[in-house]
N, C-alpha and C positions, 0 to 999 in steps of 0.2 A: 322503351320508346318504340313507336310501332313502324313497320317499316316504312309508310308513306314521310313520317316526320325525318325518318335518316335520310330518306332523298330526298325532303326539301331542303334539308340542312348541306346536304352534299351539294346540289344546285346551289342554292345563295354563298356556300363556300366558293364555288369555282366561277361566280360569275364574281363575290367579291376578290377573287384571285387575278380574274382578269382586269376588272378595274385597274387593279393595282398597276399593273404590267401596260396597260395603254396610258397612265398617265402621262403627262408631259413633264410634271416634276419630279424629281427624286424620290423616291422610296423605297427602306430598306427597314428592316427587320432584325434586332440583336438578342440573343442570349445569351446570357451568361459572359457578355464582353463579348461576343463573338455574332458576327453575321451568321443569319439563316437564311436571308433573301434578301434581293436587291432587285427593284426592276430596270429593265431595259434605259429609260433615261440615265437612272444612278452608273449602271454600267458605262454606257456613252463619258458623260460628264467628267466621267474620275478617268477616262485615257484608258478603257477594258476594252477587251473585242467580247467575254462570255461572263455570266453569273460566275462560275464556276471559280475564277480568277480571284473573285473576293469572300466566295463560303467559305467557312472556319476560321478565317482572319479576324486580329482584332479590332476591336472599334476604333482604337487612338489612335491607328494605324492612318487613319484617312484626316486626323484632325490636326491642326496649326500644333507645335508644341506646348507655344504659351496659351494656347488654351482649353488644353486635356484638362488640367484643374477644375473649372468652370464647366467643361461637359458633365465631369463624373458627378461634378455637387448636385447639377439639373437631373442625372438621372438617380441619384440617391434620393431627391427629393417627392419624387412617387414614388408612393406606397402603395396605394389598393389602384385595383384594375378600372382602367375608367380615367384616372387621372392625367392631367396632362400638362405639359409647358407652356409657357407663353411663347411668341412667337419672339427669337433672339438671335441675331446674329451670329454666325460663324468661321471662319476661315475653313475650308478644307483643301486637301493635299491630295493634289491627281498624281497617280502614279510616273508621271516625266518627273515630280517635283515641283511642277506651276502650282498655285495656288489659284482658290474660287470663293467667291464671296456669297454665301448663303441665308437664309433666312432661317431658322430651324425650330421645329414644332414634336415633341416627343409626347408618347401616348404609353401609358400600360397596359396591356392587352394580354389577351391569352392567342397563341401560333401553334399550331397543329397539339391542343392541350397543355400548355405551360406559360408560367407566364414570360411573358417578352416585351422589349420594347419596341415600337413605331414608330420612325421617327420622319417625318415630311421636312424634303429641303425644297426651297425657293429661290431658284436662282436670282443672285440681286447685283450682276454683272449690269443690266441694262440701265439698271436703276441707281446703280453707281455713275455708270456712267454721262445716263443723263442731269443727276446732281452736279457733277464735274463740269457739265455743259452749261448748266444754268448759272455755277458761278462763275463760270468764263465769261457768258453774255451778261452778268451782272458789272461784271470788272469792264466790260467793253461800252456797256451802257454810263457808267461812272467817269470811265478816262478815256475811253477814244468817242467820241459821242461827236452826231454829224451837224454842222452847221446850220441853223435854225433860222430863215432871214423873212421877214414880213417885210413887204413893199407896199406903198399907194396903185391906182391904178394906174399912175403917171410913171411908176418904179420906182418912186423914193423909198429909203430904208427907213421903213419905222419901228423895226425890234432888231435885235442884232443881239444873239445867245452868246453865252463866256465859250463853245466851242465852236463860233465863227471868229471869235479872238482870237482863240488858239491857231485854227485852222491859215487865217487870211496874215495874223501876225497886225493886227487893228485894232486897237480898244474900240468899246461901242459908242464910246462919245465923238470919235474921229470917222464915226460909219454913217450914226442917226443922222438923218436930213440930207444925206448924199443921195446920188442917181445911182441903181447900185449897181450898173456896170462899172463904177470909180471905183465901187466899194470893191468889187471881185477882181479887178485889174483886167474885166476884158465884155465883149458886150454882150449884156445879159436880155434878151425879151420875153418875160414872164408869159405873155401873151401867147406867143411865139409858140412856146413849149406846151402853152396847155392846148393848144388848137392842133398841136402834134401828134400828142397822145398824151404830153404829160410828164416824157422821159426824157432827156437827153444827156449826151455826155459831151462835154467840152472841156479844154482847159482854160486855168485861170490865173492870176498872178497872185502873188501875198504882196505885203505894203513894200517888201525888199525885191521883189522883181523875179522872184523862183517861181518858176512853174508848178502849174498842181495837175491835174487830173482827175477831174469832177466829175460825178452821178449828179445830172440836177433834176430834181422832182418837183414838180409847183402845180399848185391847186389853186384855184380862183375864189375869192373870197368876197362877202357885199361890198367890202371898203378897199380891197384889193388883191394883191398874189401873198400865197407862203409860199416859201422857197424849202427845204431841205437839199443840203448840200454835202454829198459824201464826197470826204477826201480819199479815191481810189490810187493815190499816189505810189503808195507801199507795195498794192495789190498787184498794182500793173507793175510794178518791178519783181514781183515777188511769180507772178506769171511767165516775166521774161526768166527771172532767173530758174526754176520749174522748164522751161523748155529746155534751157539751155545743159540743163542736165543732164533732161531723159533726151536731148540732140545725142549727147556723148557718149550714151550706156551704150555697150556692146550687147546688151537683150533686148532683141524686136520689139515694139512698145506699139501697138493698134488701135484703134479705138472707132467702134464701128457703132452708124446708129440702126435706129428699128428697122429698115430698110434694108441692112447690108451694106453700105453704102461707108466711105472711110471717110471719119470727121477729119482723124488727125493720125501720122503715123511719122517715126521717127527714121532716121538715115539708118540704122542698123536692121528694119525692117525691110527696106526699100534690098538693102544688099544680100539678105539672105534668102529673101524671096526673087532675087536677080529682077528687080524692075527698076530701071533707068528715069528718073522725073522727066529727062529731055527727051524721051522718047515718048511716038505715039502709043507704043504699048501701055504707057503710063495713063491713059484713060479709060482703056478698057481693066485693066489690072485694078483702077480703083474700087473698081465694085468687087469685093473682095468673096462677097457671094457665090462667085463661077467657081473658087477654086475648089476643085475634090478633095477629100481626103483619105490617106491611104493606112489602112491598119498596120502594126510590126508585122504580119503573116503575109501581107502584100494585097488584100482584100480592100475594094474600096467602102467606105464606111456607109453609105448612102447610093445605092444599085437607081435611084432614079437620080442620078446627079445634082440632090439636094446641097445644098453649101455649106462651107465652113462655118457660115453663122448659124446658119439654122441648128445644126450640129450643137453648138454653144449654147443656143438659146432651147434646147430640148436637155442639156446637158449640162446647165449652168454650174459655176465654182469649182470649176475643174482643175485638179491640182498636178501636175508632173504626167502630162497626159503625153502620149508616145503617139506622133502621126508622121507622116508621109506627106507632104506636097511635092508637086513639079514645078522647077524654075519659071517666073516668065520668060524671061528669055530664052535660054538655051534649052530647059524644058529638060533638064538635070535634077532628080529628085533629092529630093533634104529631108533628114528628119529631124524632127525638130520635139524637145520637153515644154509643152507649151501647157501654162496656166491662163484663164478662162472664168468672167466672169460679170452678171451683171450690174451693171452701175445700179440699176432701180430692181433689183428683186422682188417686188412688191406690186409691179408692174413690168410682168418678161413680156407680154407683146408688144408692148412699147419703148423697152428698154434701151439702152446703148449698151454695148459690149466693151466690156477690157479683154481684151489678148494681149499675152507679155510670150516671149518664145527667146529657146535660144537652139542652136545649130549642134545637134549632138550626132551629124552625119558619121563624123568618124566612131566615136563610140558604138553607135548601134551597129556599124559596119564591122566592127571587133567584136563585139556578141553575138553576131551573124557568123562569123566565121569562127569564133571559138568553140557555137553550139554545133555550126556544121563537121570541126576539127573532132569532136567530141564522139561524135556518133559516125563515122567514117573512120578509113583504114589508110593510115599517113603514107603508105608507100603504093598504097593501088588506088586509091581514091573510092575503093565499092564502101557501101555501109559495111560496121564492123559488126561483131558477135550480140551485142548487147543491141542495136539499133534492127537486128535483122531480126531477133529473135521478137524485141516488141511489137513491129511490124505482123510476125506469125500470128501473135496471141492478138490482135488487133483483127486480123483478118478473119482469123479463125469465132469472133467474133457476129463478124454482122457478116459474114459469107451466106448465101442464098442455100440454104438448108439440099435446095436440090443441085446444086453445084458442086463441082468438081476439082483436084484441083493434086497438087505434088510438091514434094519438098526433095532434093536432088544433093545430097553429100558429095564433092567431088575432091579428090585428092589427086594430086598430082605423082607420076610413078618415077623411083628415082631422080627426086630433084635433090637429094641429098649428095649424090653423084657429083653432079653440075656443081655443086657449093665447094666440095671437097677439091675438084680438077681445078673450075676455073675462077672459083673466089665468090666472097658474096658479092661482090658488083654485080657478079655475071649472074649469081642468085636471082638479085633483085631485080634486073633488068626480064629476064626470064618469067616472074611473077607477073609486074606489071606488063606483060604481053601478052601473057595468058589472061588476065583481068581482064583487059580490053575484048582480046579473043572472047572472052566466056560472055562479057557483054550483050556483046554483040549476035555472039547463038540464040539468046532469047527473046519473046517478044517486049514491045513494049512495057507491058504492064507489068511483067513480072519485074522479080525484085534480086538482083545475086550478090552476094555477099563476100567477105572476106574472114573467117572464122582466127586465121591465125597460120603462120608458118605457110606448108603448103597444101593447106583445106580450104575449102572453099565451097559456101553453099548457095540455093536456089531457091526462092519460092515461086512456084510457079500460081499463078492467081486466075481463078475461072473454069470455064468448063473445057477440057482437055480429052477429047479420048486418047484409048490405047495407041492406036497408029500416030496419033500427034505427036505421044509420048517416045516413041519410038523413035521418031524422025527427028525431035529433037537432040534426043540421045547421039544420034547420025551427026548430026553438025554440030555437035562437041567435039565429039572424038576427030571429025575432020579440021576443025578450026586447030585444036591444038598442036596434032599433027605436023603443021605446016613448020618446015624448018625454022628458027630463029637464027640470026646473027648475031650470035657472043664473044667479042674480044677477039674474031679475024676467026670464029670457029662456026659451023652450021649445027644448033641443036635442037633435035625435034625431042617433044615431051607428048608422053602418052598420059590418060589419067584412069584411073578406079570411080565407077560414080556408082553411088550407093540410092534408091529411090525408093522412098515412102510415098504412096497414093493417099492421099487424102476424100475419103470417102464419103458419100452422104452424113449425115448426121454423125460424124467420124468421134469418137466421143474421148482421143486421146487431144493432151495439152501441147502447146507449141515443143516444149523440151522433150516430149515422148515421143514426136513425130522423128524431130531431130536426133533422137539417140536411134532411132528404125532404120532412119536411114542410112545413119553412120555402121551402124550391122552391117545392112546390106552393102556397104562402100568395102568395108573389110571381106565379105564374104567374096567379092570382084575384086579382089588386089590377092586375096589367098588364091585364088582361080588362073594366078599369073597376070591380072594386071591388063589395063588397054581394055579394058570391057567394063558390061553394066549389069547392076542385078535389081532385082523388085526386093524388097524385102517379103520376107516369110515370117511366116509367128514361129516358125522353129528354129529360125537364128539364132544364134547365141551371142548376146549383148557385148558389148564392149565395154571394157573394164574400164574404168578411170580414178 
């Protein structure tokens, strides 16, 4: 084959590759019982995040039990390549263990030279569901079916259907020739309705005196009005009882239209969002638009103060989303796991909004402070080892190639002393006084740490010259200096600071810098201690 036909072949392979992988429905690939491919739908569908998750697996793996039999007989039943199934139904098995109703269609083929099978699924969830639907509305057209009433032009009844029977509790022999406001138990003007638009809703009576709650529809006809008459009775109870619910959930329940603007919102909303109905707040608060949102890192989500809806309606069916609002009231932030979604998907610029939320202030406040617990040092409050060191490697990162900058080992001289005389109380008090002390020597930006015991390091971030470097050094050594008060005693503490320069294009890793330093920290404590050293490349490393 010459080489133009292997690259045609090669092209219509990888565009027939792509196909595969843009379709919207399933398709996957078997041999020998065993996936070779699955595209991106297949993947989504069965509850995968990657292909990867289902190559080499078996086939029956993914099918109903009771109907592995009936797979393997469809696929035993092709033989030459080319052959194919008709299209049959399936069950298949996502990996949570839900079940999916498919349509399934298998092919012989040859996959990267061998043969294989193809097999296309069709999802047939919608189409289940809309059958479900039709025989609902069949059952509803059968036995709940709305009252059917033809009038003269004067309003007498002249038909009267078996579910205006039902509905009014009348036979139609006790109806026909009536005025049918008799008939309805309340006063009916065909006229009336149709010169209104045609709709209206009243109530009515049955022959026994019960109220009803009627949709009345009437169309004008040569010899008189039809009526259609829905018994809304259930509905309107079945609404109250629907509010009466989500009244009482304790998760914020919203419901916003195309505007921003709040149709309906429940008392559990009104309280975690802190807005009072009896207050004036309570009108401007409705438009639920104003309020920001604030990311878990503390960022607001939309820097032109775009709103919560818009948010939603750029971001529709959002599931367990983590945000930030401020109270209306007291203007006290909450965060809240709020789900998100449009009523009319099919139409987001016009849509309504569901927001359902619940109040997970304190939790998030316990995540906040477990991550902060995590990466800080419990007894001094500086970052610890692990948080100071990522920091370096972070820095060392995207630092301006021609910037400068220092890493500062410092150890405290004889604190061993202080532990053994006057206890570790007076240890620890000592520690965090120096912490503070060491703090407070540096500039803002930098970053000083707490390594452990009594080490303690520095990153100093920016461009620094030598004399800066120097004078820093100076108000170390004098901050720590300053006497402490330990348990009715005055202890001054000297320290060894060991200092790596961080160079232009300095091409050693954040640990490499830190073990330099700590040389140099040892080489100022061998020296007697109360002083500083640069490191040298002739140091000799510190054992560990």
């Amino acid at each position: 084959m010459s080489n133009d036909c292997w690259e045609d072949q090669l092209i219509a392979e990888q565009h027939y590759r792509q196909l595969l992988d843009h379709c919207p429905d399933m398709i996957l690939v078997h041999e020998g019982g065993r996936f070779v491919y699955m595209n991106p739908a297949g993947v989504r569908w069965l509850g995968g995040t990657s292909e990867e998750q289902f190559i080499g697996r078996r086939v029956t793996e993914i099918v109903h039990p009771g109907e592995i039999h009936a797979v393997l007989a469809r696929i035993a039943s092709l033989r030459c390549v080319g052959d194919s199934s008709g299209p049959t139904p399936e069950t298949l098995l996502r990996l949570d263990g839900t079940t999916m109703d498919v349509e399934v269609v298998s092919v012989l083929t040859r996959w990267n030279g061998k043969l294989a099978y193809l097999v296309i699924m069709h999802d047939l969830s919608a189409q289940k569901a809309a059958e479900k639907t039709l025989r609902y509305q069949a059952a509803l057209v059968n036995y709940v079916s709305d009252a059917i009433i033809a009038t003269t032009v004067t309003g007498i009844v002249t038909s009267w259907n078996p579910a205006a029977e039902t509905i009014y509790h009348c036979p139609a022999a006790k109806a026909l020739g009536r005025p049918v406001s008799e008939a309805v138990g309340a006063p009916l003007d065909p006229a009336a309705i149709v010169s209104n638009g045609g709709v209206a809703r009243v109530a009515h009576r049955t022959s026994g005196g019960t109220v009803l709650s009627v949709r009345v529809s009437a169309a004008a006809m040569d010899d008189g009005f039809v009526l259609v008459c829905t018994d809304q009775t259930a509905l309107l109870q079945a609404e109250q009882h629907f509010q009466t619910v989500v009244n009482s959930l304790g998760e914020g329940v919203v419901v916003l239209d195309s505007e921003g603007r709040v149709e309906s919102v429940n008392p559990a909303a009104l309280r975690i969002l802190g807005v009072d109905s009896s207050d004036r707040v309570y009108d401007s608060a409705r438009r639920v638009a104003i309020i920001p949102i604030i990311q878990p890192d503390g960022r607001i989500v939309n820097p032109d103060q775009r709103a919560l809806f818009e948010f939603l309606k750029t971001q529709a069916s959002q599931t367990r989303c983590v945000l930030g609002v401020d109270r209306a009231g007291d203007g006290q932030r909450v965060w809240l796991s709020a789900n998100g979604q449009l009523l009319d998907p099919d139409n987001p610029q016009n849509s309504s909004v569901l927001l359902s939320f619940i109040d997970i202030t304190a939790q998030h406040t316990a995540s906040q402070r477990l991550a902060y617990e995590a990466a800080h040092d419990g007894l001094t409050g500086l970052p610890n080892r692990g948080h100071v060191l990522s920091h370096m490697s972070r820095h060392l990162d995207e630092r301006d190639p021609a910037g400068r900058g220092a890493v500062l080992f410092i150890d405290l001289d004889k604190f061993k002393a202080v532990n053994d005389s006057l206890g570790h109380e007076a240890g620890d008090i000592l520690l965090k006084t120096a912490a503070h002390r060491l703090k407070a020597a540096f500039r803002a930006g930098d970053v000083v740490g707490r390594l452990g015991g009594d080490e303690f390091i520095a990153l100093v971030q920016g461009e620094i010259s030598q004399t800066g470097l120097n004078q820093l050094v100076e108000r170390i050594h004098a901050a720590l200096a300053k006497p402490v008060s330990v348990r009715g005693a005055e202890v001054a503490v000297t320290a060894s600071i060991g200092i790596a320069v961080i160079a232009k294009d300095d091409p050693r890793n954040s640990r490499q810098i830190v073990r330099d330093a700590e040389a140099a920290m040892y080489h100022a404590k061998s020296s007697g201690g109360k002083m500083s050293r640069y490191f040298m490349h002739q140091l000799p490393q510190p054992n560990h």
